[in-house]
C-alpha positions in Angstrom: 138.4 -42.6 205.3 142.0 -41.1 204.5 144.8 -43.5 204.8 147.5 -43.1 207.2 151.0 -42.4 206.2 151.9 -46.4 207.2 149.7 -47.2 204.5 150.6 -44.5 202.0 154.3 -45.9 202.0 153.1 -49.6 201.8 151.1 -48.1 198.8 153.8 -46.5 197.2 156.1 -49.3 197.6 153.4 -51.7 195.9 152.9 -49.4 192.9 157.0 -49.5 192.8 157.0 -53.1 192.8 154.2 -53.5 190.5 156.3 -50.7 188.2 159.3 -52.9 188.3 158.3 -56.2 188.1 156.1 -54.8 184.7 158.9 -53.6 183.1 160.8 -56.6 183.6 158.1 -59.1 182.6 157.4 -57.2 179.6 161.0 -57.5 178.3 161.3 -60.5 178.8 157.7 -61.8 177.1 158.5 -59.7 174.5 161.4 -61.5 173.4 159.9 -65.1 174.1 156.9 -64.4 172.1 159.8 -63.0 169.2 161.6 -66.0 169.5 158.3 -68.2 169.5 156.8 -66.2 166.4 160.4 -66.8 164.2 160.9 -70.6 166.0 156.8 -71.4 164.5 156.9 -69.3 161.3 160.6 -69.1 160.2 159.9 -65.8 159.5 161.2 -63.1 161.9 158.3 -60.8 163.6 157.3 -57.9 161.7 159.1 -54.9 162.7 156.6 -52.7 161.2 153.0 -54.1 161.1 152.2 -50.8 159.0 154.6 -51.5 156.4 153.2 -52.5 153.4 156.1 -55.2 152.7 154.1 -57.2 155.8 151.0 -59.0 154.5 147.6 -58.0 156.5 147.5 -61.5 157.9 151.0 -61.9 159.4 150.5 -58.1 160.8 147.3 -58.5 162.9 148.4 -62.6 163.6 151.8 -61.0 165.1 149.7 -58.3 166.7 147.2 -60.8 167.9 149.8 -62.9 169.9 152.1 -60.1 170.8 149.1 -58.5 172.9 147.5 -61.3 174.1 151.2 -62.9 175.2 152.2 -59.6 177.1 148.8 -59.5 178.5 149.0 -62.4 180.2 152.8 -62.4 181.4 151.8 -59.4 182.7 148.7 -60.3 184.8 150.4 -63.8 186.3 153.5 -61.5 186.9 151.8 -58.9 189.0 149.5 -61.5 190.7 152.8 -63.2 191.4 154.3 -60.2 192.9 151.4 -59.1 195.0 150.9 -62.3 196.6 154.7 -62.2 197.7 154.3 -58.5 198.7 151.4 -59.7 201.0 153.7 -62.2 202.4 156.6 -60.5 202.9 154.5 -57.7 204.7 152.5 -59.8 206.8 156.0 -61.5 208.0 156.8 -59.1 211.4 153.0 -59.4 212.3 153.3 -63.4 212.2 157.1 -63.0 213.9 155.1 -61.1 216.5 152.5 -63.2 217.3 154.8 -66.1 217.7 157.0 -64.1 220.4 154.0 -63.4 222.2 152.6 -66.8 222.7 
């Protein structure tokens, strides 16, 4: 069944928020898992994991965390946001049903 153009917009908005609330969450568990890695190791994170200056082990340990860190911000983040975006879309609809009755 094709949507309708009410749902197209709400669709779009979604992947907006979903866009924006990504980018943010990323930057930001980006820097708390840098912070963590040189707080735990007293080492800052490898800026290259290719370089040959970074031993094997702290490469995939730091490649290990960074993904599984981001991975995770990322999937509370946009389970966050989409349970607020439900919310806030079902607000008029409750708001209605309360005038009515």
């Amino acid at each position: 069944m094709p949507k309708s153009s009410d749902e197209e917009k709400q669709d779009m908005a979604w992947r907006l928020i979903g866009a924006v609330v990504g980018l943010g969450v990323g930057f930001a568990a980006r820097k708390a898992i840098e912070f963590g890695w040189q707080k735990s190791t007293g080492k800052k994170p490898p800026a290259d994991p290719n370089s040959l200056e970074t031993s094997l082990a702290e490469a995939i340990g730091f490649a290990v965390v960074l993904g599984v860190g981001m991975e995770v911000a990322r999937i509370v983040a946009t389970r966050t946001a989409h349970k607020r975006y439900r919310a806030w879309k079902s607000l008029p609809a409750k708001a209605e049903r309360i005038a009515k009755s």
